[in-house]
N, C-alpha and C positions, 0 to 999 in steps of 0.2 A: 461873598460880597461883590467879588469881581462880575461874575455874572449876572447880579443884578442892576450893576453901573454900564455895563457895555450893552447898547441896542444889539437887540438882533435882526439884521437885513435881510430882502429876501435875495430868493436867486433870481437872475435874469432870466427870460420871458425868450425864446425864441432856440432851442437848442440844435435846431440845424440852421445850416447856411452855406453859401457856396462863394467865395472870392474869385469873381472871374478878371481874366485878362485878354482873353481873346489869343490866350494860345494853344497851341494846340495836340501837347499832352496834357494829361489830367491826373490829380490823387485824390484819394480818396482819405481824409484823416478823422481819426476819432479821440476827444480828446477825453479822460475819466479821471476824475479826483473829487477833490473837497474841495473848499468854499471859495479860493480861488479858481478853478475850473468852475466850480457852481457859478460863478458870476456872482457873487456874492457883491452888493453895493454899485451894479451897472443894470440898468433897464433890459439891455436887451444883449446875447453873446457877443454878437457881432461890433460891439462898445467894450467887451471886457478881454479875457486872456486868448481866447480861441480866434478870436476876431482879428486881435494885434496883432498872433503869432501865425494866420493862415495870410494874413496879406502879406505880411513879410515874407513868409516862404516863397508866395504865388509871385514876388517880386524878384526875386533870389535864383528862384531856381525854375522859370518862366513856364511854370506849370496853371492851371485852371484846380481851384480846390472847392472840393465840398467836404464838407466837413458837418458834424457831430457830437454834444455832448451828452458824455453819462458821468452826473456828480451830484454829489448832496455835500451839505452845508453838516459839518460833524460828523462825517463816514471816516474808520479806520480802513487801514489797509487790510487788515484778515476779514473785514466785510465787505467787500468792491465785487466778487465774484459772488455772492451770493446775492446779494440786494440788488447789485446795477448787472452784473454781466451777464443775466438772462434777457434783460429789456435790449441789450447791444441788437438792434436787428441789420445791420452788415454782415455779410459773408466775404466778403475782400476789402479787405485794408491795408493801404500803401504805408500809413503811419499810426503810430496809436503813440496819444503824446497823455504823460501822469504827473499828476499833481499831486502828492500824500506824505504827509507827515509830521503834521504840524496836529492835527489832532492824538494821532498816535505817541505824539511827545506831552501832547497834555492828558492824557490816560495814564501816562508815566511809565510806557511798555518799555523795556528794557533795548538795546542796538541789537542781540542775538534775538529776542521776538520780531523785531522789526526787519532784519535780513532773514528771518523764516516767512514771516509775511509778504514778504516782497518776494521772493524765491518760489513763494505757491502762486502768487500771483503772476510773474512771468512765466511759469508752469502751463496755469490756466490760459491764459493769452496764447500763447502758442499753440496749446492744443485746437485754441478754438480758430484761429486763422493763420495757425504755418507756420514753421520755424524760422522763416524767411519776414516775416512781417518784421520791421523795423519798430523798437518802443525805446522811446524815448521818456525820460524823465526831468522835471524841471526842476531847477533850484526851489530848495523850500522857503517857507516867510522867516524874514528875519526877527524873532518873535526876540531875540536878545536886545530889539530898538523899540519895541513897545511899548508907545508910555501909559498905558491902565494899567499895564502892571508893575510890581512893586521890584523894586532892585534882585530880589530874593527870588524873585518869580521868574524875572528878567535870565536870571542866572541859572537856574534850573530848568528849564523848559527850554530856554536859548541854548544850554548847552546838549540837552538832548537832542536839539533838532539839529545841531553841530557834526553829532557823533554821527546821528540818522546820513545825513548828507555822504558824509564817509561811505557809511554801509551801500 
């Protein structure tokens, strides 16, 4: 029922971009997840999470960013490296920032699949650009303030994505 009451949005339209500043060192960041990294409900990246969080950086830390998404809208985390991280076409990357766990909490994967998921998946990242690459992870959605879903849904899935966070 719930999925028939909640629209589905698409993702945003433009998956690279570069925040400049006119200074002059430069990163290079790549951002991968689910439907918030998809840009889920904004036009275009540069309007949604990748966008907010490379001007900030490029403000912060007076760097020139280009930047990158690889996301789909309902991707787990034990599928990121088979569906997106052969499209990755970077070979050097300053940062690689992840979005994931909020569909993994509604699949109902358990905190030990979810730290084995995430443990191959920084696995894979490293191999593929250096032990040195920095990855970064964001706070997941807080799916326990959701109002389409029902108190009980609230309470299970919110407490998943609770434990996930931990892990």
């Amino acid at each position: 029922r719930l999925r028939r009451s909640v629209p589905i949005l698409p993702e945003a339209a433009e998956p690279q971009g570069q925040t400049l500043g006119h200074f002059t060192r430069s990163l290079r960041v790549v951002g991968i997840g689910e439907s918030t990294m998809a840009g889920v409900g904004v036009s275009q990246h540069s309007n949604g999470f990748i966008g907010s969080f490379t001007r900030n950086l490029a403000r912060h830390s007076q760097c020139n960013i280009v930047w990158s998404v690889y996301a789909e809208n309902g991707i787990k985390t034990h599928q990121i490296a088979g569906k997106l991280g052969e499209q990755i076409q970077e070979e050097e990357v300053d940062l690689i920032v992840i979005a994931l766990g909020a569909n993994d909490a509604f699949a109902l994967r358990t905190p030990n699949q979810f730290e084995r998921d995430i443990q191959s998946l920084i696995a894979y990242l490293r191999n593929k650009f250096g032990q040195n690459t920095t990855i970064l992870f964001t706070n997941m959605a807080p799916i326990y303030i959701f109002p389409a879903f029902s108190p009980l849904m609230r309470w299970v899935i919110g407490g998943l994505v609770r434990l996930f966070g931990q892990v």
